[in-house]
Backbone as a chain_set.jsonl record, in Angstrom:
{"seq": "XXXXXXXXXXXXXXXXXXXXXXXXXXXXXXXXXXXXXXXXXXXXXXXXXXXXXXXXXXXXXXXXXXXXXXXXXXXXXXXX", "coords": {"N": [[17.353, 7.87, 101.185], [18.073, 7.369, 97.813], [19.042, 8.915, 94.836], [16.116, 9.317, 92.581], [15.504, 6.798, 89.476], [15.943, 7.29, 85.922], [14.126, 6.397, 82.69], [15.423, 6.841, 79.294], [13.29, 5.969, 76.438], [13.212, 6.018, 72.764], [10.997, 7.089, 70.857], [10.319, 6.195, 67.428], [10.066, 6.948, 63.679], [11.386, 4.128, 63.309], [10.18, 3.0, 65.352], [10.465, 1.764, 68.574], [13.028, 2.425, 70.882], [14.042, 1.004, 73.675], [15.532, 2.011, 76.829], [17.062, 0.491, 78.745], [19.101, 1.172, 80.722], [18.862, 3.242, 82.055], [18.97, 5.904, 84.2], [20.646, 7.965, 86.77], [18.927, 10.87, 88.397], [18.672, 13.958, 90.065], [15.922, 15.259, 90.175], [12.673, 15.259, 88.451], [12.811, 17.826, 86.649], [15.713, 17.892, 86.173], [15.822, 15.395, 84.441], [13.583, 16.317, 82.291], [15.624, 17.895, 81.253], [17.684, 16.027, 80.418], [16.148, 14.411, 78.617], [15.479, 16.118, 76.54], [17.995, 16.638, 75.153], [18.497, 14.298, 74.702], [16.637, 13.858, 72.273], [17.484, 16.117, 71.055], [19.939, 14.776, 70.208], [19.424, 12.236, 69.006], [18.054, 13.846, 67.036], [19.76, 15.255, 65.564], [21.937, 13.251, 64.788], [20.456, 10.956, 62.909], [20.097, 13.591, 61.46], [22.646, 13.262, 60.701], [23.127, 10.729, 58.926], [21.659, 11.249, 56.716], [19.045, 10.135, 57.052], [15.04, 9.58, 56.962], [13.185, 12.149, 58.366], [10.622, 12.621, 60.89], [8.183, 12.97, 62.64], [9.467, 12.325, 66.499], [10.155, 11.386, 69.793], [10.638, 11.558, 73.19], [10.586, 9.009, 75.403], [10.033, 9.49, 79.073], [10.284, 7.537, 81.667], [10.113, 6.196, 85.364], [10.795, 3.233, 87.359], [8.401, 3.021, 87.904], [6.692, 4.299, 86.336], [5.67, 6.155, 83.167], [6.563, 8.991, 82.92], [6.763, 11.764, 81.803], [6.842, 13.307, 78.137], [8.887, 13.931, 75.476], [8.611, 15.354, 72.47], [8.968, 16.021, 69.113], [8.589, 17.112, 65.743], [9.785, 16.775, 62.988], [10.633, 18.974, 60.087], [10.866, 19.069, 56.007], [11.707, 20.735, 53.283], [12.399, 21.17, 50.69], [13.005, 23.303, 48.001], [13.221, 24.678, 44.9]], "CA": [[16.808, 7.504, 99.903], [18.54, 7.664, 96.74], [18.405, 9.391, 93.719], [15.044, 8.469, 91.534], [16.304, 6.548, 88.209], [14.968, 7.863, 84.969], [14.42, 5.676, 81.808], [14.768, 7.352, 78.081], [13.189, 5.517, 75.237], [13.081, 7.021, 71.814], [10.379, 6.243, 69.853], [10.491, 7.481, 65.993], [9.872, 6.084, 62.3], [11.879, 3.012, 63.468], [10.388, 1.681, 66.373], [11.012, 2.527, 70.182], [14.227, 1.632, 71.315], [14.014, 0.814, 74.579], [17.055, 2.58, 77.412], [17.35, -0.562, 79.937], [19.953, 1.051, 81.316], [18.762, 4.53, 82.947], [20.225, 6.89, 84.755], [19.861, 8.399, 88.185], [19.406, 12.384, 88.584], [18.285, 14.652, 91.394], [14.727, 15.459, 89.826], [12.017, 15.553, 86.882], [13.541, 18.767, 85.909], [16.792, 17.507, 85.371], [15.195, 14.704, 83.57], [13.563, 16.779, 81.491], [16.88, 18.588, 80.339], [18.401, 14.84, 79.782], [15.002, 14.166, 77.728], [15.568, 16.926, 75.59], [19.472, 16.249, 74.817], [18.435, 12.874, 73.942], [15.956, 13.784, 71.349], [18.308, 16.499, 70.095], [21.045, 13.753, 69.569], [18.676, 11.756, 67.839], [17.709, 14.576, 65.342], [21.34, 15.175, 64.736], [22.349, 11.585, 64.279], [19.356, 11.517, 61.758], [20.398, 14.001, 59.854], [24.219, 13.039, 59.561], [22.857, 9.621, 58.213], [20.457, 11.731, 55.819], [17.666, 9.582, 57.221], [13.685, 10.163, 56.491], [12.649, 12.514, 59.179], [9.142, 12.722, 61.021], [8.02, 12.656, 64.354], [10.287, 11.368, 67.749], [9.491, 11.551, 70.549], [11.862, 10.352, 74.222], [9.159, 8.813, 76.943], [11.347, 9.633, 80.338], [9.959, 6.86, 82.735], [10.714, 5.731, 86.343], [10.517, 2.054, 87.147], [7.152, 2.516, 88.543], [5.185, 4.908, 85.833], [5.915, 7.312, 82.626], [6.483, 10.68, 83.991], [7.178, 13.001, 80.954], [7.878, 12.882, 76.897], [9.347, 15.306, 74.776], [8.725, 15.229, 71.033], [9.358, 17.082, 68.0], [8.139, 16.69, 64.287], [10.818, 17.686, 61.764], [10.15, 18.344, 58.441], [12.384, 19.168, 55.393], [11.066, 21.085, 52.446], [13.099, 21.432, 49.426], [12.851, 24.388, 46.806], [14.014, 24.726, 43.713]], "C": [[17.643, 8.145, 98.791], [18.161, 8.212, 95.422], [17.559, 8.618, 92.56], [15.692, 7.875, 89.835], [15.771, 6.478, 87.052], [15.536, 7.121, 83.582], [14.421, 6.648, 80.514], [14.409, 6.853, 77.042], [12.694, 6.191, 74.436], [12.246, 5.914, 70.857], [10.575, 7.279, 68.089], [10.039, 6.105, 65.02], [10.063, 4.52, 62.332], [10.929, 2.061, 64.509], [10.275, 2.966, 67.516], [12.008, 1.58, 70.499], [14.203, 1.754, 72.839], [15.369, 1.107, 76.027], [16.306, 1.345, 78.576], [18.372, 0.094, 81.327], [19.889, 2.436, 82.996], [19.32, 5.404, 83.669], [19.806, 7.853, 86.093], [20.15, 9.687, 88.366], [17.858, 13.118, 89.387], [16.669, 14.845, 91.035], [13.94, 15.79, 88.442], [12.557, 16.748, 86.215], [14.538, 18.509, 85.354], [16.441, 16.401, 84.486], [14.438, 15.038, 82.13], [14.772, 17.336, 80.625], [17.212, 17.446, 80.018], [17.785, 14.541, 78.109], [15.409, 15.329, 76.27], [17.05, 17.237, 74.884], [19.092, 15.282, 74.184], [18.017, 13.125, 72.742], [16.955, 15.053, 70.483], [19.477, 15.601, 69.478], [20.447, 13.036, 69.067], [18.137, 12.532, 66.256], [19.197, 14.986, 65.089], [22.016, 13.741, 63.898], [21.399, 11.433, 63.052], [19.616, 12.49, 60.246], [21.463, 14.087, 59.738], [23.679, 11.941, 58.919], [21.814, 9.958, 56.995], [18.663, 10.554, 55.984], [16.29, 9.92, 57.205], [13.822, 10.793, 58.335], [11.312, 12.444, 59.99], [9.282, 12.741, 62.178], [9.009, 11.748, 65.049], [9.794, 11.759, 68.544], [10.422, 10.724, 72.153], [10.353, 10.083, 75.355], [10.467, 8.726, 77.902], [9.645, 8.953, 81.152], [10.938, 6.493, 83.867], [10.374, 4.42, 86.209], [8.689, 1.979, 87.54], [6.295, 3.023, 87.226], [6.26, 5.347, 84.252], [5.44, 8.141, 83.281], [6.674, 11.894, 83.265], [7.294, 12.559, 79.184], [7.814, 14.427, 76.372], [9.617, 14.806, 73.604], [8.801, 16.508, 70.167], [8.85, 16.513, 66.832], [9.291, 17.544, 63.427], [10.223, 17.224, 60.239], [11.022, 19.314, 57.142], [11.992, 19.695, 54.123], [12.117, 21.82, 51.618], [12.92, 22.518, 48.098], [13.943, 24.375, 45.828], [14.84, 25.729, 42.674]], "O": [[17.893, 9.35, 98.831], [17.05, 7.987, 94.942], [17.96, 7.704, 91.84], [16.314, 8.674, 89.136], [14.983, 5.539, 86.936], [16.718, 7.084, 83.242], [13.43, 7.379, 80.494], [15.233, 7.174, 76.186], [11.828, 7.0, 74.772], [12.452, 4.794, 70.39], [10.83, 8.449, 67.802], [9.796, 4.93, 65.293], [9.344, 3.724, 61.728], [10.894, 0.831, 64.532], [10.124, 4.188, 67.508], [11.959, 0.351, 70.442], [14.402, 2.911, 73.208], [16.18, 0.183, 76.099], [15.184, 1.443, 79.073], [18.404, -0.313, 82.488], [20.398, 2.535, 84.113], [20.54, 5.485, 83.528], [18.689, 8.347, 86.25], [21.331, 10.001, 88.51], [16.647, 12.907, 89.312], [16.036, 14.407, 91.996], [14.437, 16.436, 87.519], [12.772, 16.577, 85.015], [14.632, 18.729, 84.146], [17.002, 16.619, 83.412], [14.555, 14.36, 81.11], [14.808, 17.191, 79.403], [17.108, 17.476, 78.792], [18.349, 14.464, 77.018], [15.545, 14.949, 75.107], [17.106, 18.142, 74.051], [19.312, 15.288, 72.972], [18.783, 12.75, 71.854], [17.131, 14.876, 69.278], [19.86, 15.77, 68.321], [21.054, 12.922, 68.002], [17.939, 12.149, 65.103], [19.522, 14.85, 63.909], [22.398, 13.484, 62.756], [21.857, 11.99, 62.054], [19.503, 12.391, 59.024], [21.849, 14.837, 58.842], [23.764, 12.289, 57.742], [21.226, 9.059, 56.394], [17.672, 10.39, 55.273], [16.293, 11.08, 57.616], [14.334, 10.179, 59.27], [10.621, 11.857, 59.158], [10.338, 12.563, 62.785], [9.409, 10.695, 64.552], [8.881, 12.561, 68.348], [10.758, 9.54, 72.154], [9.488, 10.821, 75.826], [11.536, 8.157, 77.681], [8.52, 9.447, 81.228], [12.156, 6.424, 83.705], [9.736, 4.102, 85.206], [7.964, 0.991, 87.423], [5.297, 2.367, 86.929], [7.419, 4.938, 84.189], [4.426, 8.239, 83.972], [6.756, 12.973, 83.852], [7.835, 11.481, 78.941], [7.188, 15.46, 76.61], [10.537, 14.011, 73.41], [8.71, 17.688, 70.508], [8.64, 15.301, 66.89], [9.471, 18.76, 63.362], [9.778, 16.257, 59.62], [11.771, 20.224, 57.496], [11.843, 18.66, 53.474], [12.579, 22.924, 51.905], [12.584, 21.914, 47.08], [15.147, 24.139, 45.932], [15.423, 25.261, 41.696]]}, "num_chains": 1, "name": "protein.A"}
């Protein structure tokens, strides 16, 4: 049996973008670390494009279930 294949879609302000493509790694742990790369490259990307921030969030599914998400709320408070 082969390695389980783990989906990441990022939901946020926009939408959920949907990962079709997935990716196959040894176990939910490492899945989690993917999960949590993803959503940091989404809050980077984010804020090079100076885009509104707020809640994201990655759902890490297999083909059969969701099995994990990992979100964050950023928020951006300006002083004068």
């Amino acid at each position: 049996m082969g390695m389980p294949r783990y989906f990441f879609d990022l939901h946020d302000d926009l939408g959920l973008t949907i990962d079709d493509a997935g990716e196959d790694l040894p176990n939910l742990a490492a899945a989690r670390g993917a999960a949590l790369r993803a959503l940091a490259e989404a809050i980077r990307t984010k804020s090079e494009i100076r885009a509104e921030m707020g809640p994201m969030s990655v759902i890490v599914r297999t083909q059969i279930a969701r099995v994990l998400t990992v979100s964050a709320s950023i928020e951006i408070s300006m002083t004068s």
